[in-house]
Each structure stands twice: as structure tokens, then as C-alpha cells.
N, C-alpha and C positions, 0 to 999 in steps of 0.2 A: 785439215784433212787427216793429218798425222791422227792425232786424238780420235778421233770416227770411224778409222779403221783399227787405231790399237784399242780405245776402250768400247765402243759400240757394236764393232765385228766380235771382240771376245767376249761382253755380256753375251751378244744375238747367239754366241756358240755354245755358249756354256748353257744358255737355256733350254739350247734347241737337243743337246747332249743329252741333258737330263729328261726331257718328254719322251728322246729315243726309247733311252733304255729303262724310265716306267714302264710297270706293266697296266697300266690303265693310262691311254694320254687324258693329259688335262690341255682342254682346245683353246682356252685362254692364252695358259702362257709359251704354246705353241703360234697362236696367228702374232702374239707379240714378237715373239725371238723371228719369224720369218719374217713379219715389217720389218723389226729393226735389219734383217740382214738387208731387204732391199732397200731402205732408206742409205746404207750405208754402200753398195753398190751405183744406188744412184748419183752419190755424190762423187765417189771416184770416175764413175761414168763422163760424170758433167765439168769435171776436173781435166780428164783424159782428153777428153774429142772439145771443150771447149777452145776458146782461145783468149786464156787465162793465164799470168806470167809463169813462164816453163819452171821458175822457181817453186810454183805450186803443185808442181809433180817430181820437181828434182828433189825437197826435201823429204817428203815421205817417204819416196825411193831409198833413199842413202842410208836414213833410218832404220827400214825393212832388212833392206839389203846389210847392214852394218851389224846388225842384230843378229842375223842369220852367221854373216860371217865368223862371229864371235860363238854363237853356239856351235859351229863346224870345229873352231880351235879348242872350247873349253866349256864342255856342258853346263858344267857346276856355275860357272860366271854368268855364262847367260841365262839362267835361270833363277840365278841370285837378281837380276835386274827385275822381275815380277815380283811387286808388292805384295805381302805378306806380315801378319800381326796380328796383335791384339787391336791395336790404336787405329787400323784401316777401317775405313767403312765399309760394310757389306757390296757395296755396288761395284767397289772397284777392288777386291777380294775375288767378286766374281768375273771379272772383267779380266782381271791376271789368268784365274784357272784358263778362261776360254783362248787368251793370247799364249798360254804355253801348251793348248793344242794346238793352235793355229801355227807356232812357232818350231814346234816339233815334228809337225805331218809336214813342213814344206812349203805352208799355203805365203807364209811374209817371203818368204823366199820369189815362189810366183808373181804377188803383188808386187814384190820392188822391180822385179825384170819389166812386169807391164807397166809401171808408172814409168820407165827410165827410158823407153820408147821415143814418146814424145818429147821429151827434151833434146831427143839426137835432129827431130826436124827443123832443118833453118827457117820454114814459116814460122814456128813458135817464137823466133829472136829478134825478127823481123819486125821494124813499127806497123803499126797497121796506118792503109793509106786513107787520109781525111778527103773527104770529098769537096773542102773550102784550101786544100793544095793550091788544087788548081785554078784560082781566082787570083794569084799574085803572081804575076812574072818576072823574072829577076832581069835587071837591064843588063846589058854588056857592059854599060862605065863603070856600074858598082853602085849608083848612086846620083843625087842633085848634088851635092858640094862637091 
């Protein structure tokens, strides 16, 4: 989940950026960049309200939220953590650009508060009750021997 919203929220932003502020949009790589954003809302969505180990929304949270923290103390560090070079691939070059919008407007900041939600819920830690429970009764001796 980590990966989906750091590199496919910042592809989906950086593409969607750049149709903005073309002066002719291209509708291609606008219905792309808005899948991608909703693919990547979906999955946080299905992350979020499932019941999915709370680990699956605690680490992206800590992530977000750590990132954030670190760009509040020391701009320059947290922006030195966005890939950047010759030697990168284009995809994740572009995927940095759109994470240090997304990093600098606030939005990882928001994501980690709403991921860190659900992990405060005790049903999330909770086993889930098997409905073959209740077909064994425990005796009061403990036991035949």
C-alpha cells in the first residue's frame, strides 16, 4: 500500500499537474492520471474500512506521517529522500516530482492521520470469530486422562 500511494499517487499527480497547466489538454493522459488517482484511492479505501491486519494501515501511516515530520524539521533532508539522476527511470523521476507535491501541499501529512485511525480501533486487533468456535466445548476436568 505504501508503494501505491508513494509512487502511483505521485505519477497520477504529476500527470494530472501537467494536463492542468497545458494549454491544450491531452484526454488520454488525463483519463490515465485520474484512473490511476482512483485506483490508488481505492486501494487505500479497501485498506481502510476492510478488516485487513491493522499493520496494513499502520505502516504506511508511520511512513507518511515520518516523512512529513522530517520535512517540518529539515526541508532540504526531506527532499533529498525523492529520487533524482541520471541512472533513474523516467517513471519513478516522475513519480518523485508528483510525491514532492503531494509532500509539500500536506496531502502525506492527511493520508497518514487517516490511515492511523484505524489502527486506534480494538475491532481491528481483535481475532475474527470462526463460526466452527462453536462446535467444541471445553469440559470443566480439562480433559479424558
Amino acid at each position: 500500500m505504501t508503494a501505491a500511494v508513494l509512487g502511483g499517487g505521485g505519477w497520477a499527480v504529476r500527470h494530472a499537474l501537467d494536463v492542468a497547466a497545458a494549454t491544450t489538454a491531452d484526454e488520454k493522459t488525463m483519463w490515465i492520471a485520474l484512473s490511476s488517482m482512483a485506483a490508488v484511492g481505492l486501494v487505500v479505501g479497501l485498506v481502510t474500512a476492510g478488516r485487513i491486519s491493522p499493520l496494513a494501515t499502520f505502516v504506511p501511516s508511520m511512513v507518511l506521517l515520518a516523512w512529513t515530520v522530517v520535512y517540518a524539521l529539515d526541508v532540504n533532508r526531506a527532499l533529498s529522500l525523492i529520487p533524482t539522476g541520471q541512472s533513474v527511470n523516467q517513471i519513478v523521476l516522475e513519480a518523485g516530482v508528483g510525491a514532492k507535491t503531494l509532500l509539500t501541499s500536506g496531502v502525506y501529512a492527511l493520508l497518514g492521520v487517516a490511515l492511523f485511525i484505524p489502527v486506534l480501533m480494538p475491532s481491528r486487533w481483535s481475532r475474527r470469530q470462526d463460526d466452527l468456535d462453536d462446535d467444541y466445548e471445553t469440559s470443566p476436568e480439562g480433559g479424558y486422562y
